[in-house]
N, C-alpha and C positions, 0 to 999 in steps of 0.2 A: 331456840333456833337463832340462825345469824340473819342481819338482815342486810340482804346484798344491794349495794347502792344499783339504782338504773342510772342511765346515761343522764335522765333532768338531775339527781341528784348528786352528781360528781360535778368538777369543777368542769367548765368549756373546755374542751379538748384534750377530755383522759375517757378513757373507757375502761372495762374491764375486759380480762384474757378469759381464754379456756383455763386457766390455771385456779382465778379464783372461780370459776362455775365446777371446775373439778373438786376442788375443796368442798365447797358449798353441798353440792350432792352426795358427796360421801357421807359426810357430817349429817345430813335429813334422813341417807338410807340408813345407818347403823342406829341412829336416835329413834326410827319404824320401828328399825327390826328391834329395838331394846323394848319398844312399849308394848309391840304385840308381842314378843314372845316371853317378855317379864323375865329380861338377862338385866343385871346391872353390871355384867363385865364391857357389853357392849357401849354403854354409856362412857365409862370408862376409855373406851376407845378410840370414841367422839371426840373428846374432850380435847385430846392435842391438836386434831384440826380444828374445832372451832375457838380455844385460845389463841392460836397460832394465828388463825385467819384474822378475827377480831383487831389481836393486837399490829398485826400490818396495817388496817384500816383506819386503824384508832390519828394516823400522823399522814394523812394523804396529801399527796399533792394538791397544792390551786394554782398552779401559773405554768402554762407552757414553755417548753424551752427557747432558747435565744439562738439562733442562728446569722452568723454574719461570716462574709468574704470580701478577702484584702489583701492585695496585690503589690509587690514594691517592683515596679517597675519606670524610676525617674528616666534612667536612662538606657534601658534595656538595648540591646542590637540582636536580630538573626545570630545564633552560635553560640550566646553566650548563655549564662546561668538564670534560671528562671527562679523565681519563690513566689508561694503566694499560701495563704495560710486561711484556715477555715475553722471560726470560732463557734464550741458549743457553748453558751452559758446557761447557767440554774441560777435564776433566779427564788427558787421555792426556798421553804425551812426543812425540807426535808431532801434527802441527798438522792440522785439518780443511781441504780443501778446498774444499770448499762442505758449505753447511748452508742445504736448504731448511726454512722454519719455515711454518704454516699454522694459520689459528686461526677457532674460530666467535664470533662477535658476538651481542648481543641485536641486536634489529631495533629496539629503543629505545634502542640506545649508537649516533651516529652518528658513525663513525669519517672524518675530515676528514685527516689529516695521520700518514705511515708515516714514522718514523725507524729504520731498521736500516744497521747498520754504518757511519754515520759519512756514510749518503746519506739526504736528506727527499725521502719521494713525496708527492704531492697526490693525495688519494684524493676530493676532491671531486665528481666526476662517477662512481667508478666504486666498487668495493664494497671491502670490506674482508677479504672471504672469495675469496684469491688466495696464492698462495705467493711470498715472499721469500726472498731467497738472499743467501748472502755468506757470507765464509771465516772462520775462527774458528783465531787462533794457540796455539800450546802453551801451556799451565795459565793462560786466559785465559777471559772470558766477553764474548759480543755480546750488546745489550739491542735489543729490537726496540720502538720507542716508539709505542705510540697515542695518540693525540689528535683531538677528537672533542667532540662535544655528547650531553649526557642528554637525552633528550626525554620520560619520563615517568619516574614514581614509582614504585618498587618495587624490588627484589630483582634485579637484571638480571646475565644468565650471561657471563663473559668466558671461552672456549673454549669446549670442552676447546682446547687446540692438540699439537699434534703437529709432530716433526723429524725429517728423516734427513741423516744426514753420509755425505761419502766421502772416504775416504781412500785414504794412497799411489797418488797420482796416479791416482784414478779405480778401481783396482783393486779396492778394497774397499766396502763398503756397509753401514751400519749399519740396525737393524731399528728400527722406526719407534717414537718413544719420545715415549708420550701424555701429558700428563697433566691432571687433573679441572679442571675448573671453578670459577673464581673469584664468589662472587656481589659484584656492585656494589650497593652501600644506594645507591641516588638518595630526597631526601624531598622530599615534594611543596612544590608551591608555597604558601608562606602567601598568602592574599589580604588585602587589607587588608580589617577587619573592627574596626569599632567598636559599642560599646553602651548605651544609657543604662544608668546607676547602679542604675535600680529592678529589684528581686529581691523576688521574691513575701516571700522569708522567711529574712531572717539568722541562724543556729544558730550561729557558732562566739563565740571569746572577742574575737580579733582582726580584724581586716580596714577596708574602706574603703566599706563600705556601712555609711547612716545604720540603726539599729534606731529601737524605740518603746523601749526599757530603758536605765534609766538607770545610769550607767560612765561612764567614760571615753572622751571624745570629745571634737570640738568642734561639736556641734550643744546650743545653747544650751537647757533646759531651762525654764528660771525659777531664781527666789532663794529659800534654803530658810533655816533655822536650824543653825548651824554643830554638824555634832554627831562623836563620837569618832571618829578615823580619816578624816574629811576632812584635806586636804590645804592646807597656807597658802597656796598660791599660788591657789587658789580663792577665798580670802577677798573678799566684795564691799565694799572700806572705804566707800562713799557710803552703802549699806544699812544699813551695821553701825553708824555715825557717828549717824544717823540716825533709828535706831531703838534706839540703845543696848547693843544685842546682837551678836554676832558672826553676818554671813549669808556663804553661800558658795552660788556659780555653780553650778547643778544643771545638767549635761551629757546628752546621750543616748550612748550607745555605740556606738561604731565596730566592725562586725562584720561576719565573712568568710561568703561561702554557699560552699554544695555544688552542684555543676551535672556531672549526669550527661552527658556526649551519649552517646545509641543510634543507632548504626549501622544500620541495612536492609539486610540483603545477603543477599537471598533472590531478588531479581533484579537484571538486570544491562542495559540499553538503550541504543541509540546506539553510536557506531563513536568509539572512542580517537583521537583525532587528535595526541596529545602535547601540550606545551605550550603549542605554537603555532597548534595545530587545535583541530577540534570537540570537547566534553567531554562524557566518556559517562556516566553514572548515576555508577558507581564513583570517576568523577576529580572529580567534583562533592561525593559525598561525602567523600571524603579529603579534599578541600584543604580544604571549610569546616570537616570536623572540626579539621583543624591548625589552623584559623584563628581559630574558637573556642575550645579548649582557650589557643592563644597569650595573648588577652586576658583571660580569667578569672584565669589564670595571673598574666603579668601586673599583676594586680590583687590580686593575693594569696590568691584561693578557692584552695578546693580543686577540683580538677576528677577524674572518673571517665571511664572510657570503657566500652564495652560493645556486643556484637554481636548481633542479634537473623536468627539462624540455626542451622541445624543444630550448628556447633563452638560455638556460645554464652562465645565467648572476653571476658573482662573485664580489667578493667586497675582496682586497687581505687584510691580516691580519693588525692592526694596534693597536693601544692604547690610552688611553686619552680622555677628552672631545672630540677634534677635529671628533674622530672617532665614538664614540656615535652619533655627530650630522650627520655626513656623512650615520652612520647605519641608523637613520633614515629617511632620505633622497631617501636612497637607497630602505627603504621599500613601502615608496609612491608609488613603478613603479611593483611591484609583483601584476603577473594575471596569475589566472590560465588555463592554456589552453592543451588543450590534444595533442598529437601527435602519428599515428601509429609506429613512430622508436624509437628506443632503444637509449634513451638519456644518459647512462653510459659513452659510450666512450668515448661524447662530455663533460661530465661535469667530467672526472676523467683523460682519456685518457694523453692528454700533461701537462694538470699539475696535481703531484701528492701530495697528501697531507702530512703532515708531520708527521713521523712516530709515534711520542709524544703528537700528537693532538688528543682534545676529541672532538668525532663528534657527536654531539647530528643534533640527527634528526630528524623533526616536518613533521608528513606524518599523512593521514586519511588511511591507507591503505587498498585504494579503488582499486588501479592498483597492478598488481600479478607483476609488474617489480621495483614495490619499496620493495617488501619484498626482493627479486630477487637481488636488488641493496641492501640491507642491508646483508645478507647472504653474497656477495663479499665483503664489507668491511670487514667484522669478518673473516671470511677465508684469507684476507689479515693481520692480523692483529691487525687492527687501532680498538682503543677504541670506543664503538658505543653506543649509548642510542636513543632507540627509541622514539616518543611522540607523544601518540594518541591523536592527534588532533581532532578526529572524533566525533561532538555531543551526548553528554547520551540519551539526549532527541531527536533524530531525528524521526520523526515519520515514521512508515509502511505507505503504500502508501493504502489510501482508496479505491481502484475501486475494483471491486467485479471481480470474478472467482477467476486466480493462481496469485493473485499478492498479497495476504497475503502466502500463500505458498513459493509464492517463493523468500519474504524478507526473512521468519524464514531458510530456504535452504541456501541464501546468508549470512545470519549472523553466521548458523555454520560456514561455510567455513571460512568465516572470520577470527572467532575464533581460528578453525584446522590451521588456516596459523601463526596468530598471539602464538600459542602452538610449532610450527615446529621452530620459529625465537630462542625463546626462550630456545632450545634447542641447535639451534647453536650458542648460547651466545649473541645472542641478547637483550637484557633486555625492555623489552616493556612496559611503564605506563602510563597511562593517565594523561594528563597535569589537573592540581588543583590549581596554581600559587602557592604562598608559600610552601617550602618545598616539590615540585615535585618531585624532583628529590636526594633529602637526603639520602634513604637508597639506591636507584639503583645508586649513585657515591661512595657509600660506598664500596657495593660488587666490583663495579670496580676496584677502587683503591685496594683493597685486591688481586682482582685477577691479579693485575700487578706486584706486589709486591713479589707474590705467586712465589715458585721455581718451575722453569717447570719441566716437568717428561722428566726422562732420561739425564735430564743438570747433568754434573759431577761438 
């Protein structure tokens, strides 16, 4: 008789199949029928199952399979080519026979092309959430390859995935070995996004905006009298020749601003379409946030970020590459979520902005506490550009009675609100990417510039 390992006598986590209980039973009934009926053909008959069985067993597994996921994604964007690869290894002395692997996808990684074991499937037409198979030799690893397109921005899950192996010719069965979730960074699209020069108000030492103060620049001044600590290459010699005295090119200074962008994400509208689809509230404001944050950048400001919502998360001012990649990093974790309180105090309250900073604002202004919160920064002060975020194309809601009624109701209102902002010196335009924002930094600028009424 064969003696079929139990589950305490295999290694942790193999078991046996129906395949050896089907063995195994064949092999006792024909070994019956041979004693009680006193056949020795049926012995004979036996005997390849139970060598057969035997010697599968004789070389079993003891170490369960290796499972790991890994993702190359340095610098991935929305649209472009995704990979990310999903390793079986066998650690054992004895070789897997099959090893089915199975893995969950975001529904934003669109998985096009399966490479496992040394075969490419075209997953084009069909999903990516199917099981793979294929054999795995002794202290050896199969890589299972995805390839695939990103289609939107975020944080997107690759698994969990799961495997099971079997060995000694099908006898054995290993316990199904999971593991967690890889997240993919995809960042959003930059859009091309330009802007004129003018800035309400240059604060730093350096940068590429003209000021009114005079430093170091090249926006010409006039001609002064040369006096201690000017510089000789300043010297104007036609002036100096001239007039007998030493004059020197008075300059204006070249100087950097601060430009906040504020996020809205207290609501959320419109259906994701990815890259290559319709753009919802949220993919409007990410991408123009990156796309403005790029060009200040760029240009040497410094730029902040900041969320106007319940987690009232910030990102404190900085410059440079360094901080582009940070911006966009930071944009990966923006979700919009509602809150019944009054998120002002949290997101203005202990820190306050800097009186010179331009706070461009990206709002669908769908909540009456973001108009609400733009009205107090202009009543405060601070330079403010609002930016309708909010789809051209969003459609009226199809169902029959007041719900055609009462979008056309909700979109005056809208309107009346976005007419009243306006009036408080709010400047309100709808984001276009290029040139958004050109002539409403214009008027800005003018009107910082502007002598207030009643200043002596």
């Amino acid at each position: 008789m064969i003696a079929v390992p139990t589950e305490e006598g295999l290694a942790a986590g193999w078991a046996p199949t129906w395949a050896l209980g089907r063995a195994v039973l064949l092999t006792g009934l024909l070994l019956i029928a041979a004693v009680l009926l006193g056949r020795i053909d049926l012995v004979v008959l036996a005997a390849p199952f139970a060598v057969g069985t035997a010697y599968a067993l004789h070389r079993r597994p003891t170490a369960s399979p290796l499972l790991e996921i890994t993702t190359e994604d340095a610098h991935l964007v929305e649209g472009g080519a995704m990979s990310s690869t999903i390793t079986v290894g066998n650690p054992d002395t004895v070789s897997y026979d099959v090893a089915v692997v199975r893995t969950r996808m975001s529904p934003w990684l669109r998985v096009e092309k399966v490479a496992f074991g040394g075969v490419g499937v075209d997953l084009s037409r069909a999903g990516a959430d199917r099981p793979f198979a294929t054999s795995v030799p002794t202290g050896s690893a199969v890589d299972l390859g995805l390839a695939g397109t990103a289609l939107r921005w975020g944080r997107h899950p690759v698994g969990p995935a799961g495997v099971r192996v079997a060995a000694a010719d099908g006898l054995l069965v290993s316990r199904a070995v999971i593991t967690e979730p890889v997240r993919m960074r995809v960042y959003p699209m930059t859009e091309p996004f330009e802007a004129v020069e003018a800035m309400p108000r240059a604060a730093g030492l350096v940068g590429a905006h003209h000021s009114r103060r005079p430093g170091e620049g090249g926006e010409l001044a006039g001609v002064r009298i040369f006096a201690p600590g000017d510089r000789l290459r300043r010297i104007d010699w036609r002036v100096s020749l001239r007039a007998r005295q030493l004059h020197v090119a008075a300059t204006l200074s070249d100087r950097d601003a601060e430009v906040v962008v504020l996020l809205d994400v207290l609501a959320e509208a419109g259906r994701s379409g990815g890259v290559h689809g319709a753009a919802s509230v949220l993919d409007t404001t990410v991408r123009a946030a990156a796309a403005i944050g790029e060009h200040y950048l760029h240009r040497g400001d410094r730029v902040a970020m900041l969320e106007y919502g319940p987690a009232a998360r910030r990102l404190r001012p900085a410059t440079g590459r360094r901080q582009y990649l940070t911006v966009l990093e930071w944009l990966l974790d923006v979700q919009a979520e509602s809150s019944p309180h009054e998120p002002y105090d949290q997101v203005f309250g202990p820190q306050l902005l800097s009186a010179d900073a331009l706070v461009v604002v990206l709002t669908p202004l769908l909540d009456e506490r973001s108009a609400q919160m733009l009205a107090r920064l202009a009543r405060g002060g601070r330079f403010v550009v609002a930016v309708d975020t909010l789809p051209a194309d969003l459609s009226p809601p199809t169902e029959r009675g007041w719900a055609e009624v009462a979008y056309r109701l909700w979109r005056l209102d809208r309107d009346t609100m976005i007419g009243q902002l306006r009036e408080h010196g709010v400047p309100v335009v709808r984001w276009a990417g290029a040139g958004s924002l050109d002539q409403v930094l214009r008027d800005v600028a003018r009107l910082a510039t502007a002598p207030r009424v009643g200043a002596r």
